[in-house]
C-alpha positions as CSV (number, residue, x, y, z in Angstrom):
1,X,4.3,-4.1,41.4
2,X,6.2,-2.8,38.6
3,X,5.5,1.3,37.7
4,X,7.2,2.4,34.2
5,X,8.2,6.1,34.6
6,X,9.0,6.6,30.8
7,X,9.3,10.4,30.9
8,X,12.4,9.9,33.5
9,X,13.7,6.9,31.5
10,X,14.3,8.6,28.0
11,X,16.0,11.3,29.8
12,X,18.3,8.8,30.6
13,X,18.0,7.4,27.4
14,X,18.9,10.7,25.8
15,X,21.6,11.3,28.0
16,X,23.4,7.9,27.8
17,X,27.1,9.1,26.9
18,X,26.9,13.1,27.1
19,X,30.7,13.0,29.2
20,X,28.4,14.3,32.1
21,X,27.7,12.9,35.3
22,X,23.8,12.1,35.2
23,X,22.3,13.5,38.6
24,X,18.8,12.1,39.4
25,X,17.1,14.3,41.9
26,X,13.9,14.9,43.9
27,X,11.8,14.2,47.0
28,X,12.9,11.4,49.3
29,X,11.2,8.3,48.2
30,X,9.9,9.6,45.1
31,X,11.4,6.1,43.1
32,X,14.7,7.7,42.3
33,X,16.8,4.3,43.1
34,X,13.3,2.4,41.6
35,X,14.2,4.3,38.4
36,X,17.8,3.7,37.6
37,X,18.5,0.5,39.5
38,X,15.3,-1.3,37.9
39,X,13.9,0.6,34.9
40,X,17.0,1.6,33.6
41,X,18.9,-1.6,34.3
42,X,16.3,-3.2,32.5
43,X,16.5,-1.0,29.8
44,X,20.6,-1.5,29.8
45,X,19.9,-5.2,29.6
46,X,17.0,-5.3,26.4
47,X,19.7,-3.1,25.1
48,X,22.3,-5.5,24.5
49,X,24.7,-4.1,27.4
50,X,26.4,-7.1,29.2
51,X,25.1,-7.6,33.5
52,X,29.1,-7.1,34.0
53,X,29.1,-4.0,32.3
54,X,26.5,-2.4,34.7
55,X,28.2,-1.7,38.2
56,X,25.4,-0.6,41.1
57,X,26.4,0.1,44.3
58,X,23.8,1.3,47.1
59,X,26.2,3.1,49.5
60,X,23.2,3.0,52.0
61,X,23.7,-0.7,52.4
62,X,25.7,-2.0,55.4
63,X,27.8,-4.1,53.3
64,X,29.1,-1.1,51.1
65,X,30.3,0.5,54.7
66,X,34.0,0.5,53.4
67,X,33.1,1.8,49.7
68,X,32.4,4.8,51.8
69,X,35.7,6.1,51.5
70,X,36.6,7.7,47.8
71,X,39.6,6.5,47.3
72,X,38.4,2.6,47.8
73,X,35.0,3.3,46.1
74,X,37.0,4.6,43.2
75,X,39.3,1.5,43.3
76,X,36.6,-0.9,43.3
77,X,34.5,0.5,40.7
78,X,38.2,0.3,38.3
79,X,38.6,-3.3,39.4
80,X,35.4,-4.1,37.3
81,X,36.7,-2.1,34.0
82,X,38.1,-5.5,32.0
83,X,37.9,-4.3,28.3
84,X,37.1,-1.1,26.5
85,X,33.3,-1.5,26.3
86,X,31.1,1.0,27.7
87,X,30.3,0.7,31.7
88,X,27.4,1.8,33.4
89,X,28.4,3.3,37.2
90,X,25.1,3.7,38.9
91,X,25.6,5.3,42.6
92,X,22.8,5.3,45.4
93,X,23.4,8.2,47.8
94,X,26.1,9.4,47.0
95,X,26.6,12.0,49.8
96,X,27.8,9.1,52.0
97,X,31.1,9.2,50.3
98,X,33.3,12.2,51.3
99,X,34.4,14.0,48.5
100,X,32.4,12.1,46.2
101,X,32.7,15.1,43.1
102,X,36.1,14.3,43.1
103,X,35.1,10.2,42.5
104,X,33.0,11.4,39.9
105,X,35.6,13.5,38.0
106,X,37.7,10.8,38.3
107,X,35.6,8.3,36.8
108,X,35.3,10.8,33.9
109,X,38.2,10.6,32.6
110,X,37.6,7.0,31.9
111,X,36.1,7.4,28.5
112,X,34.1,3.6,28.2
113,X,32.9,4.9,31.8
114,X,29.0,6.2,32.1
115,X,28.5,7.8,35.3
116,X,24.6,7.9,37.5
117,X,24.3,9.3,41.0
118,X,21.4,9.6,43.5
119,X,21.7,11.7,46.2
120,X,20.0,12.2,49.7
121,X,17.7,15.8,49.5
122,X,19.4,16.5,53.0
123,X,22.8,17.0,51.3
124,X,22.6,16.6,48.0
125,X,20.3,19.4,46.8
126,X,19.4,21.4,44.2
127,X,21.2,24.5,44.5
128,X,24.0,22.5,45.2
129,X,24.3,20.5,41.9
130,X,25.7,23.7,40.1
131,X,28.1,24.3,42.5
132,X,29.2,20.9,43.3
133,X,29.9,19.8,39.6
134,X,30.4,23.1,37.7
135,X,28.9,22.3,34.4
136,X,29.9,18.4,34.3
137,X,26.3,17.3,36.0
138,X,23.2,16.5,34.2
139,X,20.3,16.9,36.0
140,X,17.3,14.9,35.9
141,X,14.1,16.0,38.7
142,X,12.1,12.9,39.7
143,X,8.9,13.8,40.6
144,X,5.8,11.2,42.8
145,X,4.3,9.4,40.7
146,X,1.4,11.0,38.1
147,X,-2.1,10.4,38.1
148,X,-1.7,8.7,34.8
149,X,1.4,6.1,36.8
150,X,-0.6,5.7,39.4
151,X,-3.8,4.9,37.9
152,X,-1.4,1.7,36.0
153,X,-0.9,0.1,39.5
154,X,-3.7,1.0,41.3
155,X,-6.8,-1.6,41.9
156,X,-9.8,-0.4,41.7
157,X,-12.0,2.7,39.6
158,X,-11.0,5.3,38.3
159,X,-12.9,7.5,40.5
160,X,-11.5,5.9,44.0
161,X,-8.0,6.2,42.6
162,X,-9.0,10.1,42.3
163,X,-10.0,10.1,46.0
164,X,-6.8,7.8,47.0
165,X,-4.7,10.3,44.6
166,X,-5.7,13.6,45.9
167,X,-6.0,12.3,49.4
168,X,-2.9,10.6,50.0
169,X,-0.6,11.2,47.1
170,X,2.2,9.6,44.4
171,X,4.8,8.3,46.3
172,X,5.1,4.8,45.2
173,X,5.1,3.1,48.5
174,X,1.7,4.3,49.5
175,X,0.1,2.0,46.7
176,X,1.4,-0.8,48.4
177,X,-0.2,-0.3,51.9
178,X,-3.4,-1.1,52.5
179,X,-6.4,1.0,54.1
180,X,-6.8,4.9,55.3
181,X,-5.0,4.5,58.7
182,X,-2.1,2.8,57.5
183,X,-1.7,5.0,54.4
184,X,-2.1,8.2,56.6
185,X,0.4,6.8,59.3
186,X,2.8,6.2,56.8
187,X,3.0,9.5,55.6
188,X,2.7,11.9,59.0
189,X,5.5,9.4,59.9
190,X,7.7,10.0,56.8
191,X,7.5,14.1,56.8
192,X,8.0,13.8,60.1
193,X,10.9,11.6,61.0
194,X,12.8,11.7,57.1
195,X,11.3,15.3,55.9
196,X,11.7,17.4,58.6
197,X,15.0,15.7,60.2
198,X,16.7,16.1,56.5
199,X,16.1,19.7,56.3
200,X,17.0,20.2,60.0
201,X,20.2,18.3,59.8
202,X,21.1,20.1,56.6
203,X,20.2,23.4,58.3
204,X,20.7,23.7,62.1
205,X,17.3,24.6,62.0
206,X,16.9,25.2,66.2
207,X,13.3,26.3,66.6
208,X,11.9,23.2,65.0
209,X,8.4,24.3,66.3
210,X,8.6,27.7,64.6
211,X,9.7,26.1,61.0
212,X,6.4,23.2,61.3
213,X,3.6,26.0,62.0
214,X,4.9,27.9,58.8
215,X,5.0,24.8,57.0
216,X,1.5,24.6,58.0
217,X,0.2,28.0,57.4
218,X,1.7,26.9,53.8
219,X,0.2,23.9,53.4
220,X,-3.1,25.9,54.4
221,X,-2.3,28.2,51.6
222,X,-2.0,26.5,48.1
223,X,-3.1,27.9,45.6
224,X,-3.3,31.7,47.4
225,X,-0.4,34.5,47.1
226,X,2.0,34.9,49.9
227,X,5.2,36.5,50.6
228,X,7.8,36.4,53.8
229,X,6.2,39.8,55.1
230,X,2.5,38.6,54.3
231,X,3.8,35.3,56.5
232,X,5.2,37.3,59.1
233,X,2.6,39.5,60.0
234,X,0.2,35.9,59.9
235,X,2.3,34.9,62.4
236,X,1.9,37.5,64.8
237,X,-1.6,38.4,64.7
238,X,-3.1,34.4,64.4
239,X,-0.2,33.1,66.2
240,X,1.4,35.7,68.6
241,X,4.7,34.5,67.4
242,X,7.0,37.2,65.9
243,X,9.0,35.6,62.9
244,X,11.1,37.8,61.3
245,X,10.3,38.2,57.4
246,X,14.0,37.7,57.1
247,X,13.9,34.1,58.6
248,X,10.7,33.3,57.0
249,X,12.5,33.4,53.7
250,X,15.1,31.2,54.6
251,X,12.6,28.6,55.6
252,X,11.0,29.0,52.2
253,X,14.1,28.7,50.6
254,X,15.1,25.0,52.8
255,X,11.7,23.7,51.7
256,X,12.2,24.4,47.9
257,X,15.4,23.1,48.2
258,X,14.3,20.0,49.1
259,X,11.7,19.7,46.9
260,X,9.2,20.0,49.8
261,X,7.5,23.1,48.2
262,X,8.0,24.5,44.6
263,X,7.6,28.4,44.5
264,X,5.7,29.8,41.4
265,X,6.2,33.2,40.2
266,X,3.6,35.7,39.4
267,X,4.1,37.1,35.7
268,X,2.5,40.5,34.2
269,X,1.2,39.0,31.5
270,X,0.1,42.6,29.7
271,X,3.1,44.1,31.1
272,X,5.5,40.5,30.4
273,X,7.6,41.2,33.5
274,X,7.8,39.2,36.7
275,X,5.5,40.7,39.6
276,X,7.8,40.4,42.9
277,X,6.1,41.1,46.2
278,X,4.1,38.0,45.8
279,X,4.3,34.0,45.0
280,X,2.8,30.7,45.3
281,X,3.5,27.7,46.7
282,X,2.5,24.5,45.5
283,X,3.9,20.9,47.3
284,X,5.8,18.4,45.0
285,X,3.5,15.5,46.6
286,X,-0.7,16.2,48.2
287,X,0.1,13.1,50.8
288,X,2.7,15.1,52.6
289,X,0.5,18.7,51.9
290,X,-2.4,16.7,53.9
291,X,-0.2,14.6,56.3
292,X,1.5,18.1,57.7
293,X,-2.1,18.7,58.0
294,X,-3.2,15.8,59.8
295,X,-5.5,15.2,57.2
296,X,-8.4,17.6,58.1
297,X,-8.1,20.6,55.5
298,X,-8.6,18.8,52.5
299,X,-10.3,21.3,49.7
300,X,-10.9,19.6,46.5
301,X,-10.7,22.8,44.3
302,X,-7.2,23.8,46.2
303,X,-5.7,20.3,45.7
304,X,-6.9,19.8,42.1
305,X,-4.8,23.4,41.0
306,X,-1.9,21.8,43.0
307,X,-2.6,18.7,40.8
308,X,-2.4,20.5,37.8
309,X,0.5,22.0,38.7
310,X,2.6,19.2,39.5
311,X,1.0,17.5,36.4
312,X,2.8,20.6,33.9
313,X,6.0,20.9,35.7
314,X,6.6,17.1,35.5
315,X,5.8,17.0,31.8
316,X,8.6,19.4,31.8
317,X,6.9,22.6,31.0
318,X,8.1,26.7,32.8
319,X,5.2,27.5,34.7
320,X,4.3,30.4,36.5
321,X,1.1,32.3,37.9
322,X,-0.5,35.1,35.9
323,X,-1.6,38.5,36.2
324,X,-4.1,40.4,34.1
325,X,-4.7,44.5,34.5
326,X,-7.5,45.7,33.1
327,X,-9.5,49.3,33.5
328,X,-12.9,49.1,34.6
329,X,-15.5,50.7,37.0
330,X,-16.9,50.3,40.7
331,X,-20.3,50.7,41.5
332,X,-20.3,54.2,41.3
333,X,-19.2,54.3,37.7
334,X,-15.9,55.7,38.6
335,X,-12.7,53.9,37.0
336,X,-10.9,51.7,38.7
337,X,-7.5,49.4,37.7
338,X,-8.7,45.9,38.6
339,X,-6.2,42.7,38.7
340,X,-7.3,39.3,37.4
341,X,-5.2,36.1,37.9
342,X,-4.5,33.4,35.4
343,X,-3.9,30.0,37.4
344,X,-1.0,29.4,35.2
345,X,1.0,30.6,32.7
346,X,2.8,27.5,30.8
347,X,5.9,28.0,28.5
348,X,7.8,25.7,26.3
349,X,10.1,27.0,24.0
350,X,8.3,29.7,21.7
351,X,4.7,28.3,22.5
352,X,2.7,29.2,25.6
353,X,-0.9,28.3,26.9
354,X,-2.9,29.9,29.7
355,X,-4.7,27.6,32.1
356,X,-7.3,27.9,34.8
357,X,-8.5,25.7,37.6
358,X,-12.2,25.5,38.0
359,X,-13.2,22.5,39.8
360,X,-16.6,22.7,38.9
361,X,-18.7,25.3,36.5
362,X,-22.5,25.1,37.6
363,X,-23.9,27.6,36.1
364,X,-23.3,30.7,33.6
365,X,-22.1,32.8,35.9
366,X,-19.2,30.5,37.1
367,X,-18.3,30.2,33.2
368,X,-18.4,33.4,32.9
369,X,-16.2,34.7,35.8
370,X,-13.3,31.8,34.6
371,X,-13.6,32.8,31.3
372,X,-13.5,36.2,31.8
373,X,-9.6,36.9,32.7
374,X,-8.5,34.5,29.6
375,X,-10.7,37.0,26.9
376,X,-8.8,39.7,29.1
377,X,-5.6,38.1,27.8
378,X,-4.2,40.3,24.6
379,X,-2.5,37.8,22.5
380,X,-3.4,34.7,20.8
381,X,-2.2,31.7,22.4
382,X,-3.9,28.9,23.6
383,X,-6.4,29.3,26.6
384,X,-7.6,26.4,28.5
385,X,-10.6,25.6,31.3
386,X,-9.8,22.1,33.2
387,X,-13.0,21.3,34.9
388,X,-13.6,18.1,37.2
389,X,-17.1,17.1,35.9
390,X,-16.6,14.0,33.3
391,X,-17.1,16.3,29.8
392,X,-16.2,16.2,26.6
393,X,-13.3,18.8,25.7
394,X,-15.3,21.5,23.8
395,X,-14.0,24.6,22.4
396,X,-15.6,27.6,22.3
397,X,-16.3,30.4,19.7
398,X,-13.2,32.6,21.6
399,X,-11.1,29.3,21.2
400,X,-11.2,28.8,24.9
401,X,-11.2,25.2,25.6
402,X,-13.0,23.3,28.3
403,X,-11.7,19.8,29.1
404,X,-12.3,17.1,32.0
405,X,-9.5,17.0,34.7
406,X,-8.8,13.2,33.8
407,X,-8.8,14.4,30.2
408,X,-6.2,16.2,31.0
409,X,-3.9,14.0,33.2
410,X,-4.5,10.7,30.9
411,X,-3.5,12.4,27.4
412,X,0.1,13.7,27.9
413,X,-0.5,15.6,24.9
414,X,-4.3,17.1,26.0
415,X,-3.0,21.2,26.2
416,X,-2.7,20.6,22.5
417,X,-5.7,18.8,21.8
């Protein structure tokens, strides 16, 4: 079975020869080795760059045991440089090697010397990159796989791969086991014994229980606001279990790290300033979301506006949730300030578009309440309804556009249809 991931292979493309190390990141069995030591080797090869000229080492492997150490990893990899031509280093898990920043300097100052690293999330994380390279890494986030990848590998219609898709995820390996229990096993079995052990390991986490029922109330909680505090006091009045607000935001922070969890920041979009007391939380892949859940709270309309999400920040768009004041009246006539939220707020460059989730729109009245907070919106940038009924995209006499969720993840140009 054989996935292209063309987004994450011209980023590579693009950053062939930059002088910087190219760091390839993201959840644990996301396809990270997939991508460089298949896709890219294969595009190394059409290329015209010789097999001797491309150097892989997967430090995981048994038989790379002694390339552990840096000074001998660094020695090997110079016993291969024969001639002047560019090299291709490509590094799986890197964070086995002690000191391996130094390696990679090193191999640097080699000019015919082009440097890839994968790392393990449990030590090789995100907010470690900047600190660990200081301006010589390049960063590249691999994310599961798309609807749009999946759908190229998966047997069957359209509309099961939805069901598989929203049910049990992207991560490559799940389209190559077969039936319900075996998929579901899989992944309560990988956040389980990889997820939850990495971020444990990496933290000293000691009340492991404590840490798994937040991660659950999260997982309950996509596509709502919460902050530590609102957490904390959840705790103690569902769960009688006093958790500081304090320690809850550490464990938020561990789970974004490790691209568990991405946290999505509310944005005044009258007022354009960030809104701070409260977030969202949306999970990189829906197989893990459901697995922490054993599979039982699975709401269509939440998953689909994680979907989207995952869909936008993969394409490589700034996202973030919006926030609409307006002035009306209660049912008294007296005037009241009422706040309406835009599912998201998408940014690239100068251009922006504004985006709601609406899994279905039955009648008027469901069209009118999700169009109503985008005619709130005072400027004149695109607005956008994805709906999951099978409709042709039609635009309104506001310019608000309606489009069919597979519309949208098929076309990876569809916001600007």
């Amino acid at each position: 079975m054989r996935i292209e991931r063309d987004r994450y292979l011209n980023q590579l493309k693009s950053a062939r020869h930059n002088g910087l190390v190219k760091v390839v990141t993201g959840l644990r069995r996301c396809g990270k080795s997939y991508l460089l030591f298949t896709l890219f080797h294969d595009f190394l090869l059409g290329d015209g760059v010789e097999e001797d000229h491309i150097i892989e080492i997967a430090l995981d492997d048994l038989d790379n045991v002694a390339l552990r150490k840096p000074e001998t990893l660094l020695s090997h990899i110079r016993t291969y440089l024969k001639d002047n031509k560019m090299y291709y280093v490509i590094l799986d898990e890197i964070q086995l090697v002690p000191g391996f920043v130094e390696v990679l300097n090193s191999l640097l100052h080699n000019r015919n010397v082009d440097v890839y690293v994968t790392g393990s999330n449990s030590h090789l994380l995100s907010s470690d990159i900047a600190t660990e390279f200081r301006g010589r890494g390049f960063v590249i986030q691999l994310y599961p796989l798309t609807f749009a990848e999946f759908l190229t590998a998966y047997e069957g219609s359209q509309d099961d791969a939805w069901e598989d898709y929203y049910t049990y995820g992207g991560l490559p390996l799940v389209l190559n086991i077969d039936g319900d229990k075996g998929k579901s096993d899989y992944l309560s079995n990988l956040y389980e014994t990889v997820y939850l052990l990495d971020v444990k390991e990496r933290h000293g986490i000691r009340n492991l229980s404590e840490f798994k029922e937040l991660i659950q109330v999260l997982a309950s909680s996509i596509g709502s606001p919460v902050n530590p505090l609102k957490l904390s006091n959840t705790f103690k009045s569902e769960k009688h279990s006093k958790i500081a607000s304090a320690t809850i935001s550490r464990y938020l922070d561990y789970l974004t790290d490790a691209f568990i969890a991405e946290k999505v920041l509310r944005y005044d979009i009258k007022g354009k300033k960030y809104i701070g007391t409260l977030s969202k939380y949306y999970f990189s892949d829906l197989g893990i979301r459901n697995a922490i859940l054993g599979f039982r709270q699975q709401e269509e309309n939440h998953i689909m506006e994680n979907i989207i999400y995952n869909e936008l920040v993969s394409r490589g768009y700034r996202v973030d949730v919006g926030n609409v004041l307006i002035r009306t009246t209660d049912k008294n006539g007296q005037p009241i300030r009422k706040s309406l939220e835009v599912d998201f707020v998408v940014n690239e460059g100068s251009q922006r578009y504004y985006i709601q989730s609406a899994l279905d729109m039955p009648n008027q009245e469901k069209v009118d309440q999700e169009k109503k907070v985008l005619t709130e919106i005072p400027d004149s940038f695109k607005k956008i309804i994805v709906v999951k009924d099978r409709i042709k995209l039609k635009r309104d006499e506001k310019g608000i556009v309606t489009m069919s969720i597979f519309d949208f993840l098929l076309n990876p140009d569809a916001i600007n249809l």
